[in-house]
N, C-alpha and C positions, 0 to 999 in steps of 0.2 A: 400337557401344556398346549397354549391356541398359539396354531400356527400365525403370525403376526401377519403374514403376507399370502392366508388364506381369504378366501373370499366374505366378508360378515355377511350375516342376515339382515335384513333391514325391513321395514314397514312392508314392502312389497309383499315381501316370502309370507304373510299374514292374509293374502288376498288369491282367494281362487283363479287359478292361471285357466281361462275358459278357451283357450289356443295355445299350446305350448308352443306346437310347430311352427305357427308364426311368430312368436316370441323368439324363437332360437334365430331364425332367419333376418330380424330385425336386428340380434348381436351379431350373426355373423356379419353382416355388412360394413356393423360399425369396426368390428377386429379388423374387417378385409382393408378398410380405407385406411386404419391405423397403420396400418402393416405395408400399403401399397403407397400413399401419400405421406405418410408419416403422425404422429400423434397430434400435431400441431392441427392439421385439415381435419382429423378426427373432432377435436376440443370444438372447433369452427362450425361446422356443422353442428354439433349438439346445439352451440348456443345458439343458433339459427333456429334452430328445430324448436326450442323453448322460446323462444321469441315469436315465432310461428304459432304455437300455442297460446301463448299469452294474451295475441292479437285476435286468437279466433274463439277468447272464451272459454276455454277448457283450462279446467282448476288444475294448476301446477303450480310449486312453491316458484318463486322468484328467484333468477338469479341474485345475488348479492353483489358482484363486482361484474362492471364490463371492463374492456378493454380501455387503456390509459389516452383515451384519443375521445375529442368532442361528441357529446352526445348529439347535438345537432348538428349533420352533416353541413360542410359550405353552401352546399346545394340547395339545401333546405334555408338556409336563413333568408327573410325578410329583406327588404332594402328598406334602410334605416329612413323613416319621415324626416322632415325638415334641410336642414342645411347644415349639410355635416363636417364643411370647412371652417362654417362660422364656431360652430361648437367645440371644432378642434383651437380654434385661438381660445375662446374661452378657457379652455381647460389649460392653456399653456398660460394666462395670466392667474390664473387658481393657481398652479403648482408655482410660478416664481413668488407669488405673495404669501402662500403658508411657508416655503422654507427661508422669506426674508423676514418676515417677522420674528420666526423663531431665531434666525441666527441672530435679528437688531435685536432681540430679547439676551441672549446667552451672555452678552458685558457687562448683563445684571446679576448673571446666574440664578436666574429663574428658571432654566432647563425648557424642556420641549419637546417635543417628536416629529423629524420629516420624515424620516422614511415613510412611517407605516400611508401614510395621504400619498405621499409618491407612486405606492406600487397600486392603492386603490382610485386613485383622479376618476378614470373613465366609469369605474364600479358607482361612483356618486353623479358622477355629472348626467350619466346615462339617465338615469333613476330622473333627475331633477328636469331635464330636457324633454323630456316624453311621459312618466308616469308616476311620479307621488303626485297625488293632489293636494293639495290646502286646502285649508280652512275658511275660504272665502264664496267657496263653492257651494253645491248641495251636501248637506248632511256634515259630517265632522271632520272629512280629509281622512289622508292615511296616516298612519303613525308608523315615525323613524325612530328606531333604535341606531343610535350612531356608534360606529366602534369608537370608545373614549381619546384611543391617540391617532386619531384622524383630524382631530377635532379642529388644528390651524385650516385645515383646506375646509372645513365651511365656514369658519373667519373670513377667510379668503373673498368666497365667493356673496357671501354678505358685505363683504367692502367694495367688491364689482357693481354688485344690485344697489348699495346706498345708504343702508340698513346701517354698514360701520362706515368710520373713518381714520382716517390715519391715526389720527391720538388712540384710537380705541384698539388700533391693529402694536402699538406702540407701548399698548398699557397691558402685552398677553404677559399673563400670571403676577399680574401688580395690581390688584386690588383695590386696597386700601383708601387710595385714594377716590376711590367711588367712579372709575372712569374706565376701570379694567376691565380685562375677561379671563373668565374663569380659563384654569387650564384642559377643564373637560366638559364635559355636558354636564352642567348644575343648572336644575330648573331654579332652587333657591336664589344661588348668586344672578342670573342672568333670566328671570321668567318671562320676558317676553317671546325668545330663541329659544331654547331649550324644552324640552318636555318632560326629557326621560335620560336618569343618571345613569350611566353602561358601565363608567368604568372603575369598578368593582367587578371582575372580569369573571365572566358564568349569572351574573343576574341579569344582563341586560336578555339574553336568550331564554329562559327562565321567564321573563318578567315578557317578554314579547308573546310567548304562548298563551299566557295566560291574560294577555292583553286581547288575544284576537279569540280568545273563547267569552272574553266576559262583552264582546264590542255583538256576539252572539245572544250571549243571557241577556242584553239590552233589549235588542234588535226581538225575541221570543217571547220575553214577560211585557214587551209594547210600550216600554220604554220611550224608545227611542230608534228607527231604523237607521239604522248604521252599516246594512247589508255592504254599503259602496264602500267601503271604509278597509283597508289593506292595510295590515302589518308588517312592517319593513326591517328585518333585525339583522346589521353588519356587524361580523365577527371576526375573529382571528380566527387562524388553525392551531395556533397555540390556545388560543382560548379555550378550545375546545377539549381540553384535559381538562376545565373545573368540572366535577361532579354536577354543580346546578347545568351547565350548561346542555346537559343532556339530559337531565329529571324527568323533563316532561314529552319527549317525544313520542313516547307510547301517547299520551292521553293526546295529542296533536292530531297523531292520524287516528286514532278513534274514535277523536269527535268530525272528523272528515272538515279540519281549521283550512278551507283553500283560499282560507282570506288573507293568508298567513305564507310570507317567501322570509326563508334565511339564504342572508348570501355571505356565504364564507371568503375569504381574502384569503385564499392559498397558497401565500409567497413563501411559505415552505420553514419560514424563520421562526422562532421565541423571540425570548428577550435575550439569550445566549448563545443560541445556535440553533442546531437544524430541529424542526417538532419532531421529525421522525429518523432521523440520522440515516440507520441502518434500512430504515423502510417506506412506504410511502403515504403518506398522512390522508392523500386524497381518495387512494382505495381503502383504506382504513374508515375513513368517513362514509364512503359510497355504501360499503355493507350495512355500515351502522346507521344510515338513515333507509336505509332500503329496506333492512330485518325491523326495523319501528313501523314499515308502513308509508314511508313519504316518498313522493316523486321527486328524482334526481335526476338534475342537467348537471353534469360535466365540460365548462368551458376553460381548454386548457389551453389550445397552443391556435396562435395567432395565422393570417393566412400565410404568410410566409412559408408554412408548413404546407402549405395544399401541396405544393410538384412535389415537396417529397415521399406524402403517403403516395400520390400518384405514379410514383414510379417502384413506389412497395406492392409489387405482385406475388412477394414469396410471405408475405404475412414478417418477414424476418423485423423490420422498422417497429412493426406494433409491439411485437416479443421483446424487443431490445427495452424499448421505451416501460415497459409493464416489470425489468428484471434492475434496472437502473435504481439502485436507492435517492432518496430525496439529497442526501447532503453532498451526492456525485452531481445530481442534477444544476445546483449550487456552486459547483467548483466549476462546470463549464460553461459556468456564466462569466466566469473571472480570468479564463484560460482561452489560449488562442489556437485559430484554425488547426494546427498542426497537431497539438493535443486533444483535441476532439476529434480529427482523423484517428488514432491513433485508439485512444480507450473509448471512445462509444464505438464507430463504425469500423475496428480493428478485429470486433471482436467476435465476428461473423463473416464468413465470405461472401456472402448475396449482400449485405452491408456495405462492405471495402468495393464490392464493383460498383454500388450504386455511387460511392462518397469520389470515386473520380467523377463522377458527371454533373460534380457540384462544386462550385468554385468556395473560396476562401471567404468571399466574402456572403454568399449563400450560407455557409455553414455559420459565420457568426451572425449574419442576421438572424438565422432561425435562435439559436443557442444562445445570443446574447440581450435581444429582444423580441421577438414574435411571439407571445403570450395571450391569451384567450380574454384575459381581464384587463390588458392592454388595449384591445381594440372596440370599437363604439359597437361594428358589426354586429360582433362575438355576443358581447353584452347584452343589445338591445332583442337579438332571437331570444337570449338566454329569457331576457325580463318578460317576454312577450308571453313562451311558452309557460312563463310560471303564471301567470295572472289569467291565460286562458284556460291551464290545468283545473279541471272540477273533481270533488269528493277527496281529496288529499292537502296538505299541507306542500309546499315545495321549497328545496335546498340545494341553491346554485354554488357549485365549487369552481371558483375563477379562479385559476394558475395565473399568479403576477412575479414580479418580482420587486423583494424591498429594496427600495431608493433609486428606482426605475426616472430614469430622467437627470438624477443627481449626480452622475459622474462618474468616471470607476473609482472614486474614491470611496463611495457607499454603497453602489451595486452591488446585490448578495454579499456585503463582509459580514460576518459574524457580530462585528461591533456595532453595527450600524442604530440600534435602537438607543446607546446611548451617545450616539453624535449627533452636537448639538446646532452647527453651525457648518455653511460654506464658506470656504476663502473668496478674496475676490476675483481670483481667477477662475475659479469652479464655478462660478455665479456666471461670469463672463463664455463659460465654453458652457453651461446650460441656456444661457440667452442665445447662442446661436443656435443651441439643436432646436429648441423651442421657436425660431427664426422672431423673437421679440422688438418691436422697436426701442430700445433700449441703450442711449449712447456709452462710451466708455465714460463719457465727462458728467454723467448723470451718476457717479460713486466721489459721492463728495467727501473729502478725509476717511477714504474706506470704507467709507458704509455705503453698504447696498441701500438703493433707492426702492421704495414700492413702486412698481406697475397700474397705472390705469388709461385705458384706451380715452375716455372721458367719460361723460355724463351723457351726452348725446351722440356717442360710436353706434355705429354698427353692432358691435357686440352688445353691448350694455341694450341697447333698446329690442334687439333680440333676447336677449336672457329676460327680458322682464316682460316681453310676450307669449314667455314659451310661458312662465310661470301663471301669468294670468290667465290664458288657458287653461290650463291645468289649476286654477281655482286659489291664486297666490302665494305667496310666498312659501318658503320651507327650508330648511323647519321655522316653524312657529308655533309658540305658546300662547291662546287666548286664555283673558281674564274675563269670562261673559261676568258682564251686568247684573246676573242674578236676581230675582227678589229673597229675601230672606223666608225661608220655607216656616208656616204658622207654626208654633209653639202646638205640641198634642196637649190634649185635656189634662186642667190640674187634676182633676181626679184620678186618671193613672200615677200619680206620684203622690201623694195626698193619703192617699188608701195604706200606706204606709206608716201613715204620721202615727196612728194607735197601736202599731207593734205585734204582736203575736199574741199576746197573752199567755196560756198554759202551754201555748202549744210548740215543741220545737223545730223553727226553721235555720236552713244553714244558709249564709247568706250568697251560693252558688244558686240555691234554688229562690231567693228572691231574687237575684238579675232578671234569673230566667222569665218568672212571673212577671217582672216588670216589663220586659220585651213582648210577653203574650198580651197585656196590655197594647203598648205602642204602636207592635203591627197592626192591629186592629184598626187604628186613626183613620178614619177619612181622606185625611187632608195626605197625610206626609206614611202612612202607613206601608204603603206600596214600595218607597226609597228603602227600608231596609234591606240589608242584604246579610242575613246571619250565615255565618261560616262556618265550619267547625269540620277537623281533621278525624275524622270518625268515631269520635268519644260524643254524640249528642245524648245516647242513655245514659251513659256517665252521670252528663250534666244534666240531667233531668229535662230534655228537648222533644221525646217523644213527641210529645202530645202536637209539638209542630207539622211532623210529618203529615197527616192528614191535612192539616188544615192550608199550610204553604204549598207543599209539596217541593220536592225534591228537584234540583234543576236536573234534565238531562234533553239532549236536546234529541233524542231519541223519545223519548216519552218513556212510557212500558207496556214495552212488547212482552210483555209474560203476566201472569197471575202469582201477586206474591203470597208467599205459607204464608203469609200472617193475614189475610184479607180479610178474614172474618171478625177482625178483632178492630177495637174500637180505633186502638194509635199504630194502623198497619203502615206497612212502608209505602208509601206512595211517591213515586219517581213522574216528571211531569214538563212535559217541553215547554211550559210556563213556570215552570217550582220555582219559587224565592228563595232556599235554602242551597248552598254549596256543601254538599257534603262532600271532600277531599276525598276522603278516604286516608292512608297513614303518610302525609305529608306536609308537615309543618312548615317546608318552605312553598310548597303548590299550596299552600290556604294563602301564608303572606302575600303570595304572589297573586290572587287573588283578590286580597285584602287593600291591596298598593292597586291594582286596576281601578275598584270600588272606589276609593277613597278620593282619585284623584278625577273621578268623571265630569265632576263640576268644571273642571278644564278643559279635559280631552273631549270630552261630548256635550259641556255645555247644560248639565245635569247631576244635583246634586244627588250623591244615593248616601246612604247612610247605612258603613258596613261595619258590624261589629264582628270580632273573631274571636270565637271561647278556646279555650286550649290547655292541657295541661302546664302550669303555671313551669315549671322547672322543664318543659320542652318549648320552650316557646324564645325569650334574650337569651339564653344560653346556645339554644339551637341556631336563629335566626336573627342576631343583632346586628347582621350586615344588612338584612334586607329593610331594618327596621331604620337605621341610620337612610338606604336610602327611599324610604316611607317618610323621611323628614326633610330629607336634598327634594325628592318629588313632591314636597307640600301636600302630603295626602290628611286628609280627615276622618275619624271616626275613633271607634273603640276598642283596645285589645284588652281580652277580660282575661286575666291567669288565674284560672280556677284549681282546685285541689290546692290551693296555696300554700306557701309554708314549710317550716322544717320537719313540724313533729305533728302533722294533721291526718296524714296518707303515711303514715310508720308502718304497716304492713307492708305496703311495696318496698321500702329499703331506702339504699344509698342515693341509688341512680335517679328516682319520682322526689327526691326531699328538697324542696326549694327553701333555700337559705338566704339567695342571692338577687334574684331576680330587680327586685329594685334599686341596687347598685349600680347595674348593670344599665338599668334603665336609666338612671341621674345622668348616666352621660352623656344622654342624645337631648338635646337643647330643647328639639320637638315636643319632647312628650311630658305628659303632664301624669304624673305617677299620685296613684292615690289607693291607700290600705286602708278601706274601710271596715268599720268594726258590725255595723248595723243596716239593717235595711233600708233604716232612712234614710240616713246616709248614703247611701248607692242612690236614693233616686235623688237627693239633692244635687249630688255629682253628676248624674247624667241629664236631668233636668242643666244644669248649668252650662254641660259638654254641648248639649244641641242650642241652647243660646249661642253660643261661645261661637263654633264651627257654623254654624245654617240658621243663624239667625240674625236678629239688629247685634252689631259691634259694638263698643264701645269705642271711644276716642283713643287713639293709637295702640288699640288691641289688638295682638297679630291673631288671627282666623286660622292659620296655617298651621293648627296645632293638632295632636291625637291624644289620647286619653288612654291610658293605663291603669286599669282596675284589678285589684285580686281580690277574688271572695272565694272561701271557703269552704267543705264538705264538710264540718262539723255542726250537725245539727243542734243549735240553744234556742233559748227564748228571746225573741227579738222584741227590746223594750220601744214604752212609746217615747216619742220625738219628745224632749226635756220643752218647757214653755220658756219662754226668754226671750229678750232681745238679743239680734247679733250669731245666731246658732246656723240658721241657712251660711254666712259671711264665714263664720267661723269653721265649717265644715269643707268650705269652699279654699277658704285660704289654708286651711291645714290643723288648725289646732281649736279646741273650745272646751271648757271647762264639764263636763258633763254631769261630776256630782261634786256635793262636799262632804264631807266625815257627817254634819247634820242634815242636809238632808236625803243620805244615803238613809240615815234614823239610826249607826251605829251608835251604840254608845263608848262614848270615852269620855273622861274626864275633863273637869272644867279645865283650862291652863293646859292642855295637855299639850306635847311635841307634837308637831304639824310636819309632814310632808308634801309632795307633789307625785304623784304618781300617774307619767303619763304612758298610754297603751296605743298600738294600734289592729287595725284587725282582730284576730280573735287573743293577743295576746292581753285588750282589755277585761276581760272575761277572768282571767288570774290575776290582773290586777286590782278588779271588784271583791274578788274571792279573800284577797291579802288587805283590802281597806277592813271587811268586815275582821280579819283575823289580830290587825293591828290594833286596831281597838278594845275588841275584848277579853285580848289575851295579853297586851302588852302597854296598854295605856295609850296609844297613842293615835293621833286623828290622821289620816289621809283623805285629799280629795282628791277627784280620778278625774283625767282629764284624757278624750279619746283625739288622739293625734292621726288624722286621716290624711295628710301626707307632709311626711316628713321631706320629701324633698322641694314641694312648694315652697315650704317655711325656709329652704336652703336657699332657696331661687330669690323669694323678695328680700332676704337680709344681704343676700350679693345684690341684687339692683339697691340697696340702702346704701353701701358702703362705694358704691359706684357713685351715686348722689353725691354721698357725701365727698369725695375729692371732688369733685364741679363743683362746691360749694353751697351745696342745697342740705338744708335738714329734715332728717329723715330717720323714724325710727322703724329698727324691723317689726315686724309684728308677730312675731315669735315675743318678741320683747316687752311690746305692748301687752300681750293678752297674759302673760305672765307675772305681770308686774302687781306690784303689791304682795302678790304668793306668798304664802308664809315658808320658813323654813327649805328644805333642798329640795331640790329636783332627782327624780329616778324614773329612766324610760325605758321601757318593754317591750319588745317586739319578737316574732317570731322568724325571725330575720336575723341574720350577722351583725354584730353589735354594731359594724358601721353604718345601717341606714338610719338610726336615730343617733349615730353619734355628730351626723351631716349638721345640727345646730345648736352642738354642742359649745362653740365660742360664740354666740350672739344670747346665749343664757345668763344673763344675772346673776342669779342663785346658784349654789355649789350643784355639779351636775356628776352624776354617775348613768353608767346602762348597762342593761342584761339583753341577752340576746342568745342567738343558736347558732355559733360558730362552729365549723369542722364540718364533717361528712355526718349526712345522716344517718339513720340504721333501723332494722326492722324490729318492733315491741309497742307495745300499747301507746298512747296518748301520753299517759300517766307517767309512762316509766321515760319516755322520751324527754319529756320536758323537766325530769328530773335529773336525767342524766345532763341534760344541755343546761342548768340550772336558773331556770325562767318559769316554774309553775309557782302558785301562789306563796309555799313555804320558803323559796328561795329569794321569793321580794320581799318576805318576811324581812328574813337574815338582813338581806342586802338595806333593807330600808331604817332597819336596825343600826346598823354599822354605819350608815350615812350619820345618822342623827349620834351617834356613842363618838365616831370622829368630832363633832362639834359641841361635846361634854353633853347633849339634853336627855341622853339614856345614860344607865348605866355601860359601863365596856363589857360588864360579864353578860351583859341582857344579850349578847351577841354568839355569845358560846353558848349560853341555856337554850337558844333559842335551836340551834343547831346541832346541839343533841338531845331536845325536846323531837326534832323535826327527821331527825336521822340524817341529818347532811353530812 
């Protein structure tokens, strides 16, 4: 058995020892120091000695944690530019107006959050005073990610600059009335403020990486230089447990993002209690950004703390503070001198001598307020050294404390995230810490008054210089002017109209085709930006590589095995292609930068994302909801679609749902086309719609949801008609009749409707021919390319119609006259065709593919789910034997003629 407390072997013992004798002489020194100074001067030294190294060059793994004390010493920091008296008023009329607003809001019960703005004021104000730029400057400004429940304190400071006013600071989380604001960052509700939705907590961090890699793929394929251009993303430390919130860190510092600072808000708190109770969330984080590859600043504790490390000569102060759990650190925020004598500095003797040469009120200034993210100083070295940092990504951890300024009534409690309101005497004992001009007789019947210096203060005409400077305002949302980008040639959509003929295509591989068209355009060519999570052979994209190339902003540094081949891999500091690799929310995320550049940069790109169809709403419908809160554009294609298409792979690949899933995002525009022409009539229509002339109160702020298929058929030609582009468009059109399908069935015969979408039209065609000449009876097939449009205009009809306006759905309309029942198919859960099922006229039934999928042929699939041709039979049977025009027995024959 291994002795547990023998020495291992390691990497080392792998590498020829070309001087042992100095080797040995090198440990005995270190045993001698442990042994003569004690373990603690041993530890010290080493990290000196690898720091030493680091600095001179020579490859050694990184430490992972330093010590629980400011990475930039006092010494080192800057003297903050400007006028740091004036900025401190500023930020004292910011904090009493975010937490008067929220509390003038709570007698509504509309809720709110002060703390978390409380413990981050200087974390924002610092940022906004000296370095985000706007958009009024050169190139596109920086982009802020705002932590969601911060969100009153830039109300706040938007009502200081002029931007709000009172009504508007009066109307937080009241809407409706068209005068509110939102409770968080909504570009939707608020687009000229807002940019970017955060608070779905783990996307905004997520969504910032991937914000300041694509502000790169811009800036490399000539886009658009954006190089100035800084990604700014505030978080919580609670936040910092969502899975997205760390996804992408590896790919941050491997694309060397130093365009890119996260600043964490380490006031140590959740929404319930301590993040890390028993442990310390900030070295917790330090490893875990520093093993990814990022440059880490550590701003924790305020100056108040200089004389004490200063009179730490036994190293004892930094040990205490590194052994001290987060939720003790908390508790001696709320406890007085005499207990922090006691359980911090009791618990060491070099400690208890130093804590007499420190009075009572020294110890709770340190412990009660001196914090790192508290002071302008702290912050502004912090911000400085992240924006000067080159080849890394950087991630500032600012130690605050939640409800810092609000009183001990919220300082570090537990509850503090759901307290919603001050009293008026907490207001009145923070108007004196904050020294505010603020009379007692200015709280009229109890209400706290808002705060403003005026229009032409000193503050105000400061705040609005520092900004101007700095290139205006911020945050803000531009709407550019845009021209509408030219329409590409009808002939890449066109070329469709005559179908396949003998030959069979699946309509995954005519997207594809139709984008190898596209890109090609002159005009608009270059805006695409395809995506795809590393299934592009999947989806038949090879042939792209070559020709786009692959984005990386490395290029390639190697010779790939496939070179000699015609569609080898090519990676290329100019590639138009994003290949993820296996990440379906790094594409969305992605997909949501692209989408929204016509804002953030003033340039429309046009990104479509292919994906397996059941990894895609199921995987990612948070990101896709906020792909609709951030108004983005373009196309998500779910390929391999369906329940019983991809039946080899199983349960887990079998999409049943995905269009359900999608009906509930208002955004998106869902559409299950059956044919190729249809895909290009849809996308033809999607790049009018999104990037081109509008129509008259047509919202633009839409995205496009396509599924097409791996089932290779025969793609017929475009039917001639009027109304067929219209019809494809809005969701439903007639595609054949029982005569001029050319079955035959009898004169007088029973009539149905049989409508399909996707490839479920295909067993629908299959069942017109079988009802006919097997059963007497005519179908005509009608291919339904989305059912949920058709759900969308019969609820704006029915909306109409209480305003008093007549209006019929057009489900209704194009249905009308129809002879006999309706019966709709899809390879979808009976509910995405069941979505227009009460705006139908005619008696209505549906088949579909509910329950889990499972691995077996096509064949056996759709027979087990009972949706292949013989079971529309049955079914279409049984509709029409309900309404006396078959036989009743015609419904039994027919199902065990059919083996059902």
């Amino acid at each position: 058995m291994t002795d547990p407390n023998a020495i291992q072997p390691s990497a080392l013992d792998q590498l020829p020892d070309r001087d042992p004798e100095e080797t040995a002489e090198w440990q005995a020194s270190l045993d001698a120091v442990a042994r003569e100074a004690g373990p603690h001067r041993a530890a010290y030294l080493m990290r000196r000695t690898l720091e030493r190294a680091e600095a001179g060059g020579i490859a050694l793994p990184k430490l992972l944690e330093t010590d629980y004390v400011n990475t930039i010493p006092t010494a080192a920091e800057p003297a903050v530019p400007g006028d740091p008296e004036m900025e401190a008023r500023i930020t004292a009329w910011n904090r009493w107006n975010a937490a008067a607003m929220v509390t003038r809001g709570s007698k509504y019960g509309v809720g709110g959050h002060i703390a978390t703005f409380a413990s981050a004021a200087w974390l924002y104000e610092t940022g906004f005073n000296h370095f985000f730029k706007g958009k009024e400057g050169d190139g596109s400004g920086d982009q802020l990610y705002i932590q969601g429940h911060a969100s009153p304190g830039i109300y706040a400071r938007a009502f200081l600059d002029g931007r709000l006013n009172e009504a508007h600071l009066d109307n937080f989380r009241q809407e409706a009335g068209g005068n509110g604001l939102p409770s968080y960052p909504h570009p939707r509700r608020l687009p000229w403020l807002w940019e970017f939705p955060t608070v779905s907590m783990g996307l905004g961090p997520l969504s910032a990486i991937y914000q300041a890699r694509f502000n790169r793929y811009l800036t490399n394929r000539g886009i658009k230089d954006v190089s100035a251009s800084h990604v700014w993303a505030f978080l919580g430390d609670g936040e910092m447990d969502e899975p997205e919130s760390t996804a992408a860190l590896a790919l941050a510092a491997r694309e060397e993002l130093d365009n890119l600072t996260f600043v964490i808000n380490c006031n140590l708190q959740r929404l319930d209690g301590p993040v890390r109770a028993n442990f310390k969330i900030v070295q917790e984080l330090e490893a875990q950004f520093r093993g990814a590859g990022w440059n880490v600043i550590k701003t924790l504790w305020g100056s108040a703390w200089d004389e004490l490390f200063a009179l730490d000569t036994t190293g004892a102060l930094v040990r205490r503070l590194r052994e001290v759990p987060d939720a003790q650190i908390q508790t001696y925020q709320t406890r007085d001198a005499a207990y922090i004598r006691a359980d911090f500095f009791g618990k060491d003797p070099a400690l208890a001598e130093m804590a007499k040469l420190l009075s009572d009120d020294k110890i709770l200034e340190c412990f009660h307020l001196s914090r790192g993210g508290h002071e302008a100083r702290k912050v502004y070295a912090a911000y400085k050294a992240a924006v000067e940092h080159k080849g890394a990504p950087t991630v500032i951890l600012a130690q605050t404390v939640k409800g810092h300024t609000l009183g001990e009534g919220f300082a570090s409690k537990n509850a503090n995230h759901q307290m919603k309101k001050l009293t008026v005497d907490e207001f009145k004992t923070m108007r004196d810490l904050l020294e505010l001009p603020i009379k007692d007789s200015d709280f009229v019947d109890g209400v706290v008054p808002y705060g403003h210096p005026g229009a032409d203060s000193p503050e105000v005409r400061y705040l609005q210089e520092r900004r101007a400077a700095l290139g205006g305002p911020a945050p803000a949302r531009r709407t550019h002017a845009l021209a509408p980008l030219p329409a590409p040639a009808e002939k890449a959509f066109a070329s469709f109209d005559k179908g396949s003929g003998s030959q069979n295509v699946a309509t995954t591989m005519a997207f594809v085709r139709l984008v190898k068209d596209l890109v090609r355009d002159k005009e608009t060519g270059k805006r695409w930006v395809p995506i795809v999570p590393d299934e592009a052979r999947t989806f038949g994209m090879e042939s792209l590589f070559p020709s786009l190339g692959i984005y990386s902003p490395k290029g390639q540094t190697y010779e790939p095995v496939d070179r000699d081949q015609l569609m080898y891999y090519k990676e290329a500091k100019n590639g138009q292609i994003l290949n993820e690799g296996i990440t379906e929310a790094g594409s969305m995320a992605d997909f949501i930068a692209a989408s929204t550049s016509y804002a953030t940069h003033g340039e429309a790109m046009i990104p479509f994302y292919i994906f397996y169809s059941m990894f895609g709403w199921q995987r990612t419908a948070d990101q896709m909801w906020q792909l609709g809160d951030q108004l983005g554009r373009g196309f998500l294609i779910g390929a391999t679609a369906g329940r019983t298409t991809l039946t080899g792979e199983g349960l887990q690949h079998a999409d049943g749902h995905s269009p359900v899933i999608a009906a509930t995002n208002p955004a998106a525009l869902t559409y299950d086309p059956a044919f190729a022409y249809e895909i290009a009539v849809i996308v033809r229509e999607g790049l009018r719609r999104m990037y081109g002339e509008a129509k008259p109160g047509e919202d633009q702020n839409v995205f496009y949801y396509l599924t097409v298929y791996n089932e290779p058929l025969p793609q017929p030609a475009k039917p001639q008609g009027l109304g067929i582009d219209e019809g494809i468009v809005k969701g439903l059109y007639r595609f054949n009749t029982a005569e001029s399908a050319g079955v035959s069935a009898p004169a007088n015969a029973p009539r149905i409707q049989l409508l399909g979408s996707g490839t479920a039209i295909h067993w629908a065609l299959d069942a017109q021919k079988m009802l006919a000449e097997e059963w007497g009876v005519a179908a005509d097939v009608w291919s339904a390319t989305s059912w949920s449009e058709l759900r969308r205009d019969a609820m704006e009809a029915d909306a109409a119609l209480l305003r008093g306006e007549e209006r019929v759905p057009y489900v209704r309309q194009a249905l009308q006259g129809a002879e006999g029942p309706v019966l709709a198919v899809s390879d979808y859960m009976r509910q995405v065709p069941d979505q227009i099922a009460q705006w139908v006229e005619q008696d209505y039934s549906s088949l579909g593919a509910d329950g889990f999928g499972l691995s077996d042929t096509r064949e056996a699939a759709r027979r087990h789910f009972g949706v292949d041709a013989q079971s529309i039979v049955v079914a279409a049977l049984a509709q029409l034997a309900k309404r006396g025009e078959v036989k009743a027995t015609a419904v039994k024959e027919a199902r065990e003629k059919y083996g059902l």
